[in-house]
Each structure stands twice: as C-alpha cells, then as structure tokens.
N, C-alpha and C positions, 0 to 999 in steps of 0.2 A: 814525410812526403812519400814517395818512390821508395819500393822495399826491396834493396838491394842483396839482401840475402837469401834468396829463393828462386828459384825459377821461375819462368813464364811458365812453365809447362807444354805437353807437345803441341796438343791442341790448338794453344796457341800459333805456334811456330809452324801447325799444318796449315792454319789459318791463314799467318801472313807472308807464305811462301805462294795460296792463291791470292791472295792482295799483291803481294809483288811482279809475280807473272801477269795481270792483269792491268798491273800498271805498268810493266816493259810495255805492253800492247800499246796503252793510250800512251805513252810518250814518244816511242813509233809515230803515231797517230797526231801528235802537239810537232811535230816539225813536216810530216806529210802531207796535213792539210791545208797549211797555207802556201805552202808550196807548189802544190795545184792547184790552189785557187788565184795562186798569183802567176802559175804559165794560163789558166783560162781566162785573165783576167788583169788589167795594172787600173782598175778602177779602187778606191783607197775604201769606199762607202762598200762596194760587191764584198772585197778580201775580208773587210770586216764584219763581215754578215754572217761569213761561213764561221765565225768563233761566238758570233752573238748566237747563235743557231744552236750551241753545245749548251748552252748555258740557261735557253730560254724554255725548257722543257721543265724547269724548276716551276716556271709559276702557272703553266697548266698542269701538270700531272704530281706536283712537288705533295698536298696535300693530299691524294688520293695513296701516295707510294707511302707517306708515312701512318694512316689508315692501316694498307695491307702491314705493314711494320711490328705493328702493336698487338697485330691478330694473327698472325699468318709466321711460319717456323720458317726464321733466318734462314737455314741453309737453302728447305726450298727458293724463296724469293730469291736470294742473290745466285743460285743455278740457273733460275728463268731468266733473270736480265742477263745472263753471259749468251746464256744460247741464243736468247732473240740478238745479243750484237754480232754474235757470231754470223746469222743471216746477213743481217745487214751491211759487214764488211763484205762478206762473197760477193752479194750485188755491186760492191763500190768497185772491186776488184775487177770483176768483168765489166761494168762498165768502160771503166779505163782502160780494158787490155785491148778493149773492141774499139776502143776512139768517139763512143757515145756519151762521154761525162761532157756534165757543163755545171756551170757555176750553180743553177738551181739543181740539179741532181746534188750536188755535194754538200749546199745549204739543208735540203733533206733527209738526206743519210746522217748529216751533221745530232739536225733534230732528232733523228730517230736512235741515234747512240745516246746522245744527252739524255731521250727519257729512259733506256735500258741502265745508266747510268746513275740517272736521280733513286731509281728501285735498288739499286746496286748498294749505294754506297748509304741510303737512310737503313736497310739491312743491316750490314755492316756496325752501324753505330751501335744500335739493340745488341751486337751477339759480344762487344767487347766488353760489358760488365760480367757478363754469363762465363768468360772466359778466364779473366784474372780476377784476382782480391781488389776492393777498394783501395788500398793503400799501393798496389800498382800501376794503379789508370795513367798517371807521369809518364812509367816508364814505358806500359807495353803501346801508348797512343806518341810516343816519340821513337818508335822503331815500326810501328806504323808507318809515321810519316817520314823516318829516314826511308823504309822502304817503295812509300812511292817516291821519293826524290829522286832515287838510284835508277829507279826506271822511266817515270814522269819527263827528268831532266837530263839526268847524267847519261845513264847508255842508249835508252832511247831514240830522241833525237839525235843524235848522231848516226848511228844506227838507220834511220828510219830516213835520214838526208842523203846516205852510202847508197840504202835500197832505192829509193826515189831517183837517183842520178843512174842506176843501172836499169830500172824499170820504173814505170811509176806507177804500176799497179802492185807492185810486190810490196810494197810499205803496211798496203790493208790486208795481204793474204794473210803474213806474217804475224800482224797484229790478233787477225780470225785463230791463226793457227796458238797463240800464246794464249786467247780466251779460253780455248778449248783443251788445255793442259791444266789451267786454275778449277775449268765446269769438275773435273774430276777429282780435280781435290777435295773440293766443296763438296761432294757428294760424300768426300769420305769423312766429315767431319764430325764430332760426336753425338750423341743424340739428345743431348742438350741444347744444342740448333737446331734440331727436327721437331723441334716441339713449341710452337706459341707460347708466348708471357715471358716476364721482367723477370730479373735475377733478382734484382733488388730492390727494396721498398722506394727509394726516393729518397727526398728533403721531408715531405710533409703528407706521404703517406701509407699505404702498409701492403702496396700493392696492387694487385687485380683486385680485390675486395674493397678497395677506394673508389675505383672507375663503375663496380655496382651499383654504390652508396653512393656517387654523386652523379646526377644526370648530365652535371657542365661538364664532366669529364670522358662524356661520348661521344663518339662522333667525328668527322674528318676535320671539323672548325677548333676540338679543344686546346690542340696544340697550340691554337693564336692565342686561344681564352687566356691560357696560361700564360705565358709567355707576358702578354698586354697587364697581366698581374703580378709579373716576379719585375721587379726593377733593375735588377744587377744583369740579368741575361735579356732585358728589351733593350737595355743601354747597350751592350753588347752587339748584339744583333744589330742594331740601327746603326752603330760606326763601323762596324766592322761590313758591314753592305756597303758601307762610302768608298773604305777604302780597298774594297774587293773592285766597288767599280773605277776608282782611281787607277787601280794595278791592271787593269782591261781596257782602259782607255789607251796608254800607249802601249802593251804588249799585242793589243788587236792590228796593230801599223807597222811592228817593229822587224817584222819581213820584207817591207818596203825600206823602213829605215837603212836596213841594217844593209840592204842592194844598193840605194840611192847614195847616202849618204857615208856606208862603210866600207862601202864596194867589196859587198861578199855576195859569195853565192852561195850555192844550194847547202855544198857540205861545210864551209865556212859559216853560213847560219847556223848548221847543226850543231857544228863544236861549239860554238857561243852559249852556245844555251847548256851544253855539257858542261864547261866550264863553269856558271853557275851554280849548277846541282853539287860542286864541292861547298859552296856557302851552306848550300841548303840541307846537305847532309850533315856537316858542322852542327848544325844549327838546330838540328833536329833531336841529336845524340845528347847536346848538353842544355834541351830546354829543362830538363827538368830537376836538374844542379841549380838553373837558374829561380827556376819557379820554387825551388826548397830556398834557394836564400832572399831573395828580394819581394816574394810572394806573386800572385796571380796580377791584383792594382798592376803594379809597377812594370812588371815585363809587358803586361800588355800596351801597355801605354807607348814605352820604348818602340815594341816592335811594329806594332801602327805606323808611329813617325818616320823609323826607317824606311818602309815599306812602300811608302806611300812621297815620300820626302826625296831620298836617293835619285829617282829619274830624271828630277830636273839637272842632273849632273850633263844629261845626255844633251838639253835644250842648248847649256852654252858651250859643251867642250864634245863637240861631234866626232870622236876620237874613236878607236879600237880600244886602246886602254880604258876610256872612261867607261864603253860600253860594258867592258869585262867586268869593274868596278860594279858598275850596276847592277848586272844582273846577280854577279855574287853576293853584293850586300844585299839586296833585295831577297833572293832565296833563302838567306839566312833565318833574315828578318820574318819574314812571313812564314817559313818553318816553325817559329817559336812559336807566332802566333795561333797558328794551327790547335799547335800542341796543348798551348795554356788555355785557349778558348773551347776544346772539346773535354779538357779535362773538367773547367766550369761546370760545363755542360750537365758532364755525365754525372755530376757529383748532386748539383741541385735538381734535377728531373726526377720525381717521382719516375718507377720502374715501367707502370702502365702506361704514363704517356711519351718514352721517351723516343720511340719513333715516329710519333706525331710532332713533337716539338723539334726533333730533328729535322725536321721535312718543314716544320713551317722558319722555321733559322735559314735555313740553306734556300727555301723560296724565296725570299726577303734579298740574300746576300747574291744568288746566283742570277735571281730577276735584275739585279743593281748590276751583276758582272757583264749579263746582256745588253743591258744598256748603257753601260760604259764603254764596254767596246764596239755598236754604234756611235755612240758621243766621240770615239777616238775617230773611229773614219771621217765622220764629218768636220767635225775641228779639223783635223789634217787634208782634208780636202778643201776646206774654206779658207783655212789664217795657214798652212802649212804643217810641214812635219813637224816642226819645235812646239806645236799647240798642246799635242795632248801630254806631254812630257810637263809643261807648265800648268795646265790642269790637274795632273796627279798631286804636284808638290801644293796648289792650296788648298784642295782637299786632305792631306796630309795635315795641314795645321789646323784645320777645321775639325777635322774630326777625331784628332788627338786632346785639344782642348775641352773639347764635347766631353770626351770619357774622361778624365781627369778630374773634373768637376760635377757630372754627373756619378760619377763612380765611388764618390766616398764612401769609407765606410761608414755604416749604421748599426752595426751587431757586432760582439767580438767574435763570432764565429763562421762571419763572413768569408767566405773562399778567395773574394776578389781583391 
C-alpha cells in the first residue's frame, strides 16, 4: 500500500504547506460563520442557510470546475479561486467592521467562497497524482487530510472564536490574509502544475489519447457518464452523499445546540470543535495502516457507521462529555473516510477524466451536504434540537448496509 520508504518530496510538502494555510483560513471561517450568523440571527432554518450556502456551489458550478480541471494547469486554477476568496473575505470584513452585514450578505459571501472553493479543491485532486508515485496516494492523501484537520478543526476554530470575541470582523481578514500567503506558494510550485493533463493513465485508459478516441469522454457531463458506468465508485458516491448529508444535518444546528443546550459560548464552541480535530488528526495519520490491513471494503464501511451513527449519543445524553465524545469520534471517523474514498478514487479514474469525475463525486456529496444542513434546520425547528442528531444515526444504518452489500467484491483486483 503506502510506501514508506521514500519521500513525499518537496513539491509535495510546498504543496500542502499551501493546502494547510488555506485551510487555517477556512477553519477560522467553520467557527466564524455561524457565529455571526447566530448574533444576526437565533432563527435555526436562517443559521442553517449560511452552511447550506458553502456547500451548494457544488451543484451549479461543481461540473463546469471539474471541466476547467482536466484542461486547464492546476497551479493556475487553484491561484485563481484563492485570489477570488481573497476579494470576497475583504468585502465580508468590511462589511461587518461597518455594521452593514446581514444574514443575506453572509448567505452570499457564504456561496461565493463555496464556488472559489469547489475550483479550489477539484484542482487539487488532478495535481496529487502528478505529485507522488501511485503506491503513495495512502499516505500523501492522509497528511493531506491530517493537514486540513489541524487547520479546519484543531487551530482554527478556536482561533477564529478568540478573533470573533475581540472583533467580528477580524476572523475574515485573517482568514483573506492566510489565503494570500498559500496564493504565493502555489505560484511557486513546479511546472508540472503549470501545465494541463493527467500524470497517469487511469483504470482503463492510456490517457489524453483516450478522451480523443472516445467522444463519451468529452465534455463537462463525462464525469457522470463514467461514474453511472464504474459500480464500485457510484456506490461510493451515492452513500457517502447520505452520510455527508447526515453529518450536516446536525453539525448545521450544533451552534445553537451547543448555546442552548451546553451553555457555551462563542470560545467554548471554538474549543469544542478543536477538541475534535485530535480524533481527526488521529485518524488521518493512521488511515492508511488501516486501509494496508483490513482493505478499502471494510474501513469504509466502519467509518460511514461511525460517522454517521455516533451523534445520536448527543439526542439522549445532552452532556459536555458526550459532546466531546462526538465530535472526536466523528472526526476520526470521517478522517478515514476521506482518505480511503480519495484514494478509490484516484486509483480507478482514468488520468484525463479525473477532474471531471471529481467535480461530479463532490456535486452529488456536496449538493446532499447542502441539503442536509437545511433538513437539520428544519427538523430542529419543527420536532426540536434532538431531530437531526436522530436523523443522522438512521441514515447511518441505511447507508452502511447499502455499501456493504452493494460493495462486493467482483474482481480480485478490486481496490474496494
């Protein structure tokens, strides 16, 4: 699996030292926004708007980003979505330093990050086969996602709860000011990013000279073609959308939760969620010890359950400790998953379409994250807080049984 005798190399590590600065920024950003959305606002359907809004840029612009992907030279693309977020935090900043923000300004700013975001990160996916050996995708795509956890989770939001309590406009400077420390890195990265096409053939073809030679495999729709054709990764994709919107259903509330019913506040939220990011770091570091001994199948299986299973801890035991419990297992949990499901990924996608199929995966997963975290406002505005916490865990069973039985294998050379 993971080849632990060799470097990442630097490129690498130029790479996700801008992946990690950019993720300090958005994890700033994951404890700042609902925190202004919840002083402009103790409406449960509004708060959850501004998280559905991140997420819903996926299924307008999700297929046109993974288009530019497959065409267009990584380093460029992911420069441009920094500098466009970079605008767009300036605006948030001054609007809130001026006392002009309102709930629909930051439902806006919200969207307009998500799509700099969606261009960001289906980038991203295209430049990490270009970067390490196949037999390291494991390890360098679980120090990946250790590195967004550390930022995302761990220092971030906390961080980002400190700056908010002393201003609440400084949580977006700070976040603008860390985009624009990653934009220059990404500029300086090798010219193997500066340059359009796949590093590597694929599953099932031999590259840019496949997407010639096959007409179904042009275009901004091929990524679904494919996709609606591979069975191991539309199983994939289709549960793992469930329990993406399972884990948005009650994380879209859990700022209300976490006031109401845990009586914390601003920087008390923050540490909560840092506290977390130690599962999720965990979790990150040794998916891929896990996935060398128990295989793809299985860990994914596991960490669905967990992911998705764990929160209804919160529906009957409305505790501080239980909370902690959750969200550390929960980060763990979906750390792995992460890891095991991009390795899938990159392993079976043909080279030429894998920014198409990336962009149509994360449409599917990210459109389900948007409307689970409206499903959580309204649940919780209709039957109460304990709704979407009960919602997540049977979707958890649903959608763990689903892959288990659809997921068999069929080939001995199947990944999953």
């Amino acid at each position: 699996m993971a080849d632990r005798s060799r470097s990442l190399g630097r490129p690498f590590w130029t790479f996700w030292t801008a992946a990690a600065l950019a993720n300090l920024g958005d994890g700033i950003r994951v404890a700042a926004f609902p925190l202004l959305a919840a002083a402009l606002s103790d409406n449960p359907v509004a708060v959850a708007a501004v998280a559905a809004a991140q997420f819903l840029p996926w299924l307008v612009t999700g297929l046109l980003a993974g288009a530019l992907a497959d065409r267009r030279a990584a380093r460029a693309l992911i420069a441009a979505a920094d500098a466009g977020r970079i605008v767009v935090l300036a605006a948030v900043a001054v609007a809130v330093a001026t006392g002009v923000a309102s709930i629909a300004l930051v439902v806006a700013a919200a969207f307009l990050l998500g799509v700099g975001e969606t261009l960001r990160d289906t980038a991203a996916q295209t430049a990490i086969p270009r970067l390490v050996d196949d037999a390291q995708l494991e390890r360098a795509n679980g120090r990946l996602v250790a590195g967004e956890i550390v930022g995302n989770e761990f220092v971030g939001p906390p961080v980002g709860a400190m700056l908010f309590v002393v201003g609440a406009a400084l949580p977006f400077a700070v976040n603008g000011a860390s985009l624009a420390l990653a934009l220059m890195l990404v500029l300086s990265l090798p010219l193997s990013l500066a340059r359009p096409g796949p590093a590597r053939s694929g599953a099932d073809g031999d590259g840019r000279s496949a997407a010639a030679a096959d007409p179904a495999r042009r275009g901004a729709l091929a990524g679904l073609r494919w996709l609606a054709r591979q069975p191991v990764l539309r199983t994939l994709v289709v549960v793992g959308a469930a329990v993406a919107a399972a884990d948005s259903a009650w994380f879209a509330i859990f700022v209300l939760y976490a006031r109401q019913s845990l009586g914390l506040g601003a920087l008390g939220f923050g540490l909560l969620l840092a506290t977390g990011a130690a599962g999720g770091l965990a979790g990150s570091l040794v998916a891929d010890r896990l996935i060398g001994r128990f295989r793809h199948r299985a860990v994914l299986a596991w960490s669905m359950a967990v992911t998705a299973g764990t929160p209804a801890l919160l529906a009957v035991a409305p505790h501080r400790i239980a909370a902690v419990v959750v969200v550390v297992t929960t980060s763990a949990s979906f750390a792995v998953l992460n890891v095991a499901a991009l390795s899938v990924r990159q392993r079976l996608v043909p080279g030429d379409l894998l920014g198409r199929v990336v962009a149509a995966s994360r449409m599917l997963s990210y459109g389900c994250t948007a409307l689970g975290a409206l499903a959580g406002g309204a649940l919780a505005a209709g039957l109460g807080m304990r709704a979407p916490f009960l919602f997540s865990a049977t979707v958890a069973v649903a959608a763990t049984a689903a892959w288990c039985v659809a997921s068999r294998p069929t080939a001995p050379g199947d990944p999953a």
